[in-house]
N, C-alpha and C positions, 0 to 999 in steps of 0.2 A: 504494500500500500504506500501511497504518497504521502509525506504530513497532514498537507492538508485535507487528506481524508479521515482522518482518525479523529472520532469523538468518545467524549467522556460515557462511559455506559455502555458503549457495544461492548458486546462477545466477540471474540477473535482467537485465534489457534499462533500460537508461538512455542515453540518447539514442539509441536504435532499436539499439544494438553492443547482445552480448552482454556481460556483466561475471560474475565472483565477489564476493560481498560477503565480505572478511578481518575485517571489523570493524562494532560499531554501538556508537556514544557518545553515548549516549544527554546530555551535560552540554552538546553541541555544538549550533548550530544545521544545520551541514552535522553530518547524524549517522550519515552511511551512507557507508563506505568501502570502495571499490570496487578491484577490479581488470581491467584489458580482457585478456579471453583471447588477441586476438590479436595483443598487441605486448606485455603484460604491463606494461602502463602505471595509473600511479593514480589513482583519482579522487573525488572528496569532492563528495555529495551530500544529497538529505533523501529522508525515505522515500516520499513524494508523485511523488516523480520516476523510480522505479522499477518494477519488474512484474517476479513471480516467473514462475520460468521452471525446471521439472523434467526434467531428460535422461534420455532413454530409449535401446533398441537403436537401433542405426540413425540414431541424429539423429550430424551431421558437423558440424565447425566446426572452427575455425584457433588453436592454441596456439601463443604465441611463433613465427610465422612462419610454424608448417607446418602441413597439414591432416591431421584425421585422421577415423577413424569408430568408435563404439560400438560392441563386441561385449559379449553375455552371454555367448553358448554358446564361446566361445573360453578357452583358459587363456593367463595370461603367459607368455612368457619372459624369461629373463632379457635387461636392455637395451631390452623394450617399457616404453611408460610406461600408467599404469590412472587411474581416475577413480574414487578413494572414494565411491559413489553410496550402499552401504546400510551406513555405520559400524557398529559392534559393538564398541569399544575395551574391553578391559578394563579394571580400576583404574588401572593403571600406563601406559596408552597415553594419548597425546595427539594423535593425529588425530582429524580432525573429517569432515565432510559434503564432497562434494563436489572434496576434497584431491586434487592430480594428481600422482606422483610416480612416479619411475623402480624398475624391478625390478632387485635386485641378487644373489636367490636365490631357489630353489622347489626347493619339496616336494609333496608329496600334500594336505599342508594348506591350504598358504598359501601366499604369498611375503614376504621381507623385503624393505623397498624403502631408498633413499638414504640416507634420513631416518632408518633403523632403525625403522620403523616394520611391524609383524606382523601382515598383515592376509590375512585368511579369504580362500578362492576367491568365496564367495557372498558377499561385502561389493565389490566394485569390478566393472566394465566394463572390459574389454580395450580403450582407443588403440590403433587399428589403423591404418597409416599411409596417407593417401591419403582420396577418399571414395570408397566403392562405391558403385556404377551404382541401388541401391535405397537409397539413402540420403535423408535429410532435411536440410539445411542451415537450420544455429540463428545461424548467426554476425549475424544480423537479423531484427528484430523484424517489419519492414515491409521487404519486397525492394524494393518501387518507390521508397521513399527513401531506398534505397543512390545515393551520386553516380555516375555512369556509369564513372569513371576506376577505384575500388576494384569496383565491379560484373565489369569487364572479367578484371580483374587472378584476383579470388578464386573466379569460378562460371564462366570459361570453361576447362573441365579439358580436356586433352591425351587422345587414347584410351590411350594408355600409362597413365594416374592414374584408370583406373576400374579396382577391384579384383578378381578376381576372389570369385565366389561359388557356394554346391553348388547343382548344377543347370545349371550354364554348359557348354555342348557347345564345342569348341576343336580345329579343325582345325590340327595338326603340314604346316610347307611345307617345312621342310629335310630331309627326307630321299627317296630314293631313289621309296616308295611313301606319299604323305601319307594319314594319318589320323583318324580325331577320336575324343576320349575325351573324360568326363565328371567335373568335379570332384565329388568324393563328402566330401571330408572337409577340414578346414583348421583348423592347428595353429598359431595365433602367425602367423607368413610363411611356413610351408612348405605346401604343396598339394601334396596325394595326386588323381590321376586312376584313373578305373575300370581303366585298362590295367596298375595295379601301378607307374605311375612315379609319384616322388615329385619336387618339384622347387620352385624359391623363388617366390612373387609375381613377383618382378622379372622371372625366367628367362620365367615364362607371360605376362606382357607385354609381350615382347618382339616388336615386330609384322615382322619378320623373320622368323622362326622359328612365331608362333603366331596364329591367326585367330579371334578370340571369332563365334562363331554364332549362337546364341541361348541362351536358358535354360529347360530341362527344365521346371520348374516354374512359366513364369510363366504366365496365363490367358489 
């Protein structure tokens, strides 16, 4: 990239990680200040050495330790964290692009997050915890020049860390006569099935209890 193409807030890949750029100094020769999403670690580079990088639904990668995934069509709650993707600040706001911050209240509007910051439903992406099974992983720019050791570690997910999603058919084993219903809807971490039971992520992950099928939807 040129200097002058680098803003504060995008996502960008500098040494094949994903980064936030917090800063550009421009009086600097390293003039591009970085942060690694997924340790939260800092790094000082120049614009030549970076590539923008736009997040969309569905793209998953690792904040400080843990992973998550991109929702549009979902609303916060509160204690989820969002990804300031289409800012709108008013005069008096100071969030910017790209900003990841925890929910500390909602309305109908918006939500207020940590930071006091009042941000509209249609300015952020729902962090959703985990990745879902139709998900895209950004956490590298080039996968085959991931080292084998973090390769292992960050993209061999457990069947319990694939999420559920609407469309997913889910055979019930613990009771008397088993069943299967269909997820129709999902709110933050609570999943509603076609049967009228509502119940958490966790609870439909639970592979004692629940058998993921297939999905209604897929082709």
């Amino acid at each position: 990239m040129k200097l002058y193409q680098v803003r504060k807030g995008q996502f960008v890949y500098f040494n094949n990680e994903l980064h936030r750029v917090y800063g550009v100094k421009h009086m600097y020769k390293q003039s591009v200040h970085l942060i690694r999403l997924r340790d939260l670690t800092q790094h000082l580079t120049n614009a030549v050495s970076v590539e923008k990088y736009k997040p969309k639904e569905l793209d998953s990668f690792i904040f400080n330790h843990k992973e998550y995934t991109l929702r549009s069509d979902q609303k916060a709650q509160v204690g989820d964290f969002v990804l300031i993707h289409n800012p709108m600040p008013d005069s008096l706001d100071t969030y910017s692009l790209n900003e990841i911050d925890e929910v500390e209240t909602v309305d109908t509007k918006g939500v207020m997050t940590s930071r006091s910051h009042g941000i509209k439903h249609n300015e952020y992406m729902l962090m959703v915890p985990g990745r879902s099974n139709n998900s895209h992983a950004i956490d590298y720019q080039d996968i085959n020049r991931v080292p084998d050791h973090l390769q292992d570690t960050q993209f061999s997910q457990p069947k319990e860390e694939i999420l559920p999603t609407l469309g997913d058919i889910y055979r019930k084993h613990d009771s008397n006569e088993p069943y299967e219903a269909m997820v129709i809807a999902i709110t933050g971490s609570t999943v509603f099935l076609g049967n009228g039971l509502q119940l958490s992520q966790k609870e439909l992950m639970n592979t004692d209890q629940w058998e993921l099928l297939y999905n209604l939807l897929d082709n």
